[in-house]
C-alpha positions in Angstrom: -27.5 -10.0 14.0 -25.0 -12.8 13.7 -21.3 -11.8 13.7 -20.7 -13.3 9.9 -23.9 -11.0 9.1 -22.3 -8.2 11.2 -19.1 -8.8 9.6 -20.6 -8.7 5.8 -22.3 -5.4 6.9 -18.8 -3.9 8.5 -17.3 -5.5 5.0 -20.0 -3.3 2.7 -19.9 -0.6 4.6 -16.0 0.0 4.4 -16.0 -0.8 0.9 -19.5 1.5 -0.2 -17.5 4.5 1.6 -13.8 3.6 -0.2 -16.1 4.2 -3.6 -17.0 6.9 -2.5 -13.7 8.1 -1.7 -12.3 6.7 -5.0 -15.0 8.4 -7.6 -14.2 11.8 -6.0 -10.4 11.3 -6.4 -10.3 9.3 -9.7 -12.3 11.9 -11.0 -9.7 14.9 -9.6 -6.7 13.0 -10.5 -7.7 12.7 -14.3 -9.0 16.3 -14.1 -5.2 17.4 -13.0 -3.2 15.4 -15.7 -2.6 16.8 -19.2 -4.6 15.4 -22.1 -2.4 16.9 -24.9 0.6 16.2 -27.3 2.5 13.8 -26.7 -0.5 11.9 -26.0 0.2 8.2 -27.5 3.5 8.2 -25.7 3.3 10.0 -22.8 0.0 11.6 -21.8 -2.2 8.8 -22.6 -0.3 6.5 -20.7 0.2 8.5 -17.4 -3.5 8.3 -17.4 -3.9 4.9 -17.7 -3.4 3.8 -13.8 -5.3 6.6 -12.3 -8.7 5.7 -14.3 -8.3 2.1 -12.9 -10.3 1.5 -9.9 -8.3 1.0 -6.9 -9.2 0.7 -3.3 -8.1 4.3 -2.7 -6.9 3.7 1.1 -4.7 6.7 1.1 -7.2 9.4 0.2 -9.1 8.0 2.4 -7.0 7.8 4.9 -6.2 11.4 4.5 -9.5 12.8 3.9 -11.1 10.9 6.8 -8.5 11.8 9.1 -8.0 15.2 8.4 -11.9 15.9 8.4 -12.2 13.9 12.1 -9.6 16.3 13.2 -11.6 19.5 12.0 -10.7 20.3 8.2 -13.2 20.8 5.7 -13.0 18.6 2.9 -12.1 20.7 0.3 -9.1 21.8 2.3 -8.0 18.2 1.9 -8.9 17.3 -1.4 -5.7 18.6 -3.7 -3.5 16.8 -0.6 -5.2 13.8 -1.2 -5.2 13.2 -5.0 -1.4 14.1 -4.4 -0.8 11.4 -2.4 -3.0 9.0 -4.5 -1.2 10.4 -8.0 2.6 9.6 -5.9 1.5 6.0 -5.2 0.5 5.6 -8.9 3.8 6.2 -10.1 5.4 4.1 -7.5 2.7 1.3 -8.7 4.3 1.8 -12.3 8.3 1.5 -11.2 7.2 -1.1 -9.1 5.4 -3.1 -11.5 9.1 -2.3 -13.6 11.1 -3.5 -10.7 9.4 -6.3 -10.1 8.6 -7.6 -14.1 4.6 -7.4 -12.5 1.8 -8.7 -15.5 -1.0 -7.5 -13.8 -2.3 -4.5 -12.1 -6.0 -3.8 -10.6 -6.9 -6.7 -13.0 -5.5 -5.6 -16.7 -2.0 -6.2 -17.9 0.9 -3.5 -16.2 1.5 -0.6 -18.0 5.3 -2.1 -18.7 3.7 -4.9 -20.2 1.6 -3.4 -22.6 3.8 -0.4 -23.6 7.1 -1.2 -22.8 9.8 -0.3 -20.1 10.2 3.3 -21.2 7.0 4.6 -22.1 6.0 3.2 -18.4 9.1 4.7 -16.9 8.2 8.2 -18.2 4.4 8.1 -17.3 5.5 7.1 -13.9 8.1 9.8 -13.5 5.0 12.3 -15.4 2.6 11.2 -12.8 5.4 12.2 -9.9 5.5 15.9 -11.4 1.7 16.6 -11.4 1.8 14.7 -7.8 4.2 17.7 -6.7 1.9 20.6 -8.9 -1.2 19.2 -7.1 0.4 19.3 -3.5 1.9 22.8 -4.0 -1.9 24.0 -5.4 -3.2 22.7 -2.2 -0.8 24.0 0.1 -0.8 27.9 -1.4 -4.1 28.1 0.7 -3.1 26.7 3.6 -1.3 28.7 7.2 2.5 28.8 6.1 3.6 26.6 9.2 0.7 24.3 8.1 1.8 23.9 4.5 5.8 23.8 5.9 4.6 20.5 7.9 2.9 18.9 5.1 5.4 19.8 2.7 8.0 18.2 5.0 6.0 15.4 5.9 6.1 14.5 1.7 9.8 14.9 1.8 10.4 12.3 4.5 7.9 9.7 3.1 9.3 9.7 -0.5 12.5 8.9 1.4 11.3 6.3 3.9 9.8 4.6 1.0 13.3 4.2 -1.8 14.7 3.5 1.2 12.2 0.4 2.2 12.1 -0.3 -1.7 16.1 -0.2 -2.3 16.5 -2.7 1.2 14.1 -5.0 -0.7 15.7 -4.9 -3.9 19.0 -5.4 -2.5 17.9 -8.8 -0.4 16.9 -10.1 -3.5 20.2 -9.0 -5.5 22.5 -10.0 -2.4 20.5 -13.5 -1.6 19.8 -12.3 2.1 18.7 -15.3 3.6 18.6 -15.3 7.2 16.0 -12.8 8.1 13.3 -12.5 10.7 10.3 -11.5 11.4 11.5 -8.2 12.9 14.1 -7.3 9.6 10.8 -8.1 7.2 8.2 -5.2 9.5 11.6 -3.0 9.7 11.4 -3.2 5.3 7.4 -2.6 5.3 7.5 0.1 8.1 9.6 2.2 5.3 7.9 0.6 2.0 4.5 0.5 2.6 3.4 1.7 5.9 5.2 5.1 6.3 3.3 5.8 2.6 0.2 3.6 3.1 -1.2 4.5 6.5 1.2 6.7 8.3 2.0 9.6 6.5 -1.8 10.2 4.6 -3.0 10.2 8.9 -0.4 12.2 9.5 -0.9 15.0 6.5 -4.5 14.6 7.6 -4.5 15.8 11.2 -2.1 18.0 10.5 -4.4 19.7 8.0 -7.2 19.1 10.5 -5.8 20.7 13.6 -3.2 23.0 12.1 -0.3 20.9 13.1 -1.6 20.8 16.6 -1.8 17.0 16.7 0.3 14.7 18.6 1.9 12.8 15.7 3.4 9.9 17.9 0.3 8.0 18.2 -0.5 8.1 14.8 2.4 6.8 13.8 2.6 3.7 16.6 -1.7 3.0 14.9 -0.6 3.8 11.6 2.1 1.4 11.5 0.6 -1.8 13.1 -2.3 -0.9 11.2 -0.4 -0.5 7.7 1.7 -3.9 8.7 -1.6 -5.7 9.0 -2.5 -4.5 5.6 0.2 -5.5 3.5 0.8 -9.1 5.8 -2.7 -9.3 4.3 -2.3 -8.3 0.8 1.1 -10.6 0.9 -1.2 -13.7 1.9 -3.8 -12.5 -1.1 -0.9 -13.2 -3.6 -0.8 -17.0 -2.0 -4.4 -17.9 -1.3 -6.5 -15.1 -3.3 -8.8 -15.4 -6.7 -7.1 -13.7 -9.3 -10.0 -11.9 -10.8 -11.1 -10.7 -6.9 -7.5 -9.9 -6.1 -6.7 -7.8 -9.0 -3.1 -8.7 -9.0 -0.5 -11.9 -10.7 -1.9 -14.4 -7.9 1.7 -16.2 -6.7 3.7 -13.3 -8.5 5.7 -12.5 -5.5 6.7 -16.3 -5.0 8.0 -15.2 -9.0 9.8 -12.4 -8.0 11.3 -14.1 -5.2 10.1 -11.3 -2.1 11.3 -11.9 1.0 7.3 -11.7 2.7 6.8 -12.9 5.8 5.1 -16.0 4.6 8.8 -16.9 2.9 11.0 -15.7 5.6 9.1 -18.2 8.1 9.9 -21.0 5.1 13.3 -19.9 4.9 13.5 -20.2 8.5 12.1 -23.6 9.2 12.7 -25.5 6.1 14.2 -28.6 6.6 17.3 -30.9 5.3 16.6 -31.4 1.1 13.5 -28.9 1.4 15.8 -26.6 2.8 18.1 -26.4 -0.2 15.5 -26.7 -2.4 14.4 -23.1 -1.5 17.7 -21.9 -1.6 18.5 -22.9 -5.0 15.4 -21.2 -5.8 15.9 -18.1 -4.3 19.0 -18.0 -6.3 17.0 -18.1 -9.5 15.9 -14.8 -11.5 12.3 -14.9 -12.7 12.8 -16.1 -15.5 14.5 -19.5 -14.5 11.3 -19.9 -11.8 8.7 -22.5 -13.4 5.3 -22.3 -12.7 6.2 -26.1 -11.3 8.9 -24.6 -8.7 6.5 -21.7 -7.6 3.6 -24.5 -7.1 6.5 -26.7 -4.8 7.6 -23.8 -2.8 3.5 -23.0 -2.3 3.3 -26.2 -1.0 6.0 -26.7 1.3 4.4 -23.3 3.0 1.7 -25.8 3.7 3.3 -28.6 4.8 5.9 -26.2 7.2 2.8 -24.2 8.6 3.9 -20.7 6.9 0.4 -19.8 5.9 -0.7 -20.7 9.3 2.3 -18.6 10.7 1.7 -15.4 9.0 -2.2 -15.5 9.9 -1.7 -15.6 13.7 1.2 -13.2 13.2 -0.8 -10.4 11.5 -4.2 -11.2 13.8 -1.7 -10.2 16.4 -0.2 -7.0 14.9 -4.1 -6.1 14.2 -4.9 -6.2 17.9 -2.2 -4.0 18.8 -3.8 -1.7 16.1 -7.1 -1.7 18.0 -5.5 -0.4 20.9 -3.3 2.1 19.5 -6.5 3.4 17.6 -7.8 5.2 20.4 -4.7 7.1 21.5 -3.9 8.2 18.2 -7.1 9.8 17.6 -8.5 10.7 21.2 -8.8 13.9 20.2 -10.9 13.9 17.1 -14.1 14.2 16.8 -16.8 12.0 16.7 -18.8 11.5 13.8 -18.9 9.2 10.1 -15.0 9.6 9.5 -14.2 8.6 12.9 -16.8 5.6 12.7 -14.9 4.8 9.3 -11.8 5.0 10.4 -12.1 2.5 13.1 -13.8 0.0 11.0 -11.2 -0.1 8.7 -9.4 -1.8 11.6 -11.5 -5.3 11.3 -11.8 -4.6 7.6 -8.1 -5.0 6.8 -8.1 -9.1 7.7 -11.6 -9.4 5.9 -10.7 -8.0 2.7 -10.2 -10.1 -0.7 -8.8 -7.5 -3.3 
């Protein structure tokens, strides 16, 4: 077998199990949300991100983990549509925040029906997140469901934390930033709620809070930074109808990704102040013609370049971090899965 054939099967494989994953918790999540009155304003809405298909990481994340460290799946089930309903309400403020079009290929729900009907269905789908988690955890040990319960609390925070530093270099014009300050912001914003905490809640589960949690946090973050370098370089060199998302819609918003932060950095003499003035922009003063120039000068100052051989190198710490954090599972398909998700996360499109 050739390694681009080997690749294409690791590449099927992930994604035919992440289906999998996905059916199972689509299908819980809608089950869980209310169908009745107000249902045109409130109801309907809520369950309008949930029926989209998504790549369903996080349950899968969580049921894979916690089933490699001994749980059965049904103990892990209400966990994971908990975590998966919590990240479609952040999906909703952040598509608020961030004045997003597009989500998993249709139009944001802010976009089609408005800034408070979105807020609400968002705040809706955070409610039935906490109902769901506090039905799973009524069956577990009472040290077990303390853990879990406690591992929740300190992702919700780590991630308004990352989300408010974000926010705030955008509203204060932060400029000089490095490549450390911008994996300090996605260690809070997306990995602590990405990879780390739905390994964590897993194991836990799995080996009733026996697990070391260390190494799952050292995997889990180099592992979640290599997903979201990747999904950051999807919104510059992606296919819109693959990707799902507003291809070049953070160059709109004006985040400070890695691919920018490099730009910022090495930009050059009238190039230099041409990003600065349009960093100072809002969105709505940011032409398609300005986005297209600051694409191109992440070209011409080897950005792209940049961000690839920074992420390939985060990825590779991953691999080896992969086999402390889960040294003590069991073999078997989730464990297989698991660590192909590793080489998955740089091959991925959408």
């Amino acid at each position: 077998m050739t390694s681009t054939a080997e690749r294409d099967a690791l590449i099927t494989g992930v994604e035919d199990r992440l289906r999998g994953f996905g059916r199972v918790v689509r299908n819980s999540m809608l089950d869980a949300l209310p169908d009745g009155e107000p249902h045109r304003w409130l109801y309907g809405p809520m369950r309008e991100y949930p029926a989209r298909p998504g790549k369903a990481l996080r349950p899968a994340l969580c049921l894979s983990a916690g089933r490699a460290f001994g749980a059965e799946s049904d103990e892990l089930l209400g966990v994971a549509v908990a975590i998966e309903l919590l990240h479609n309400a952040f999906l909703i403020h952040d598509d608020i925040v961030d004045g997003s079009e597009m989500r998993r290929g249709r139009r944001t729900l802010a976009a089609s029906h408005g800034l408070g009907t979105a807020l609400n269905a968002g705040d809706g789908l955070a409610m039935v997140a906490g109902q769901m988690l506090r039905k799973a955890t009524r069956r577990m040990d009472r040290y077990v469901a303390d853990l879990v319960w406690a591992e929740f609390d300190t992702m919700a925070m780590r991630t308004l934390e990352g989300q408010a530093t974000e926010i705030g270099w955008q509203v204060d014009e932060v400029e000089n930033l490095r490549p450390e300050d911008y994996l300090e912001l996605i260690m809070h914003k997306t990995c602590w709620y990405t990879t780390i905490h739905p390994l964590r809640v897993g194991a836990i589960v799995g080996s009733g809070g026996s697990v070391e949690l260390g190494p799952l946090v050292r995997f889990g973050f180099h592992f979640g930074a290599a997903f979201q370098i990747r999904d950051d370089l999807l919104n510059l060199i992606g296919d819109q109808g693959t990707y799902g998302k507003e291809i070049l819609g953070d160059l709109y918003e004006g985040k400070r990704t890695l691919t920018l932060i490099h730009l910022m950095a090495t930009a050059q003499g009238e190039d230099r102040r041409f990003v600065r003035d349009y960093l100072r922009r809002n969105r709505t003063q940011r032409s398609e013609e300005l986005v297209r120039t600051v694409r191109a000068l992440m070209d011409d100052y080897g950005s792209i370049a940049f961000t690839r051989d920074y992420a390939e190198g985060i990825l590779l710490v991953a691999q080896e971090y992969f086999e402390q954090a889960f040294a003590q599972a069991r073999p078997g398909p989730d464990l297989d899965f698991l660590r192909a998700l590793v080489p998955y996360v740089w091959s991925r499109w959408r």
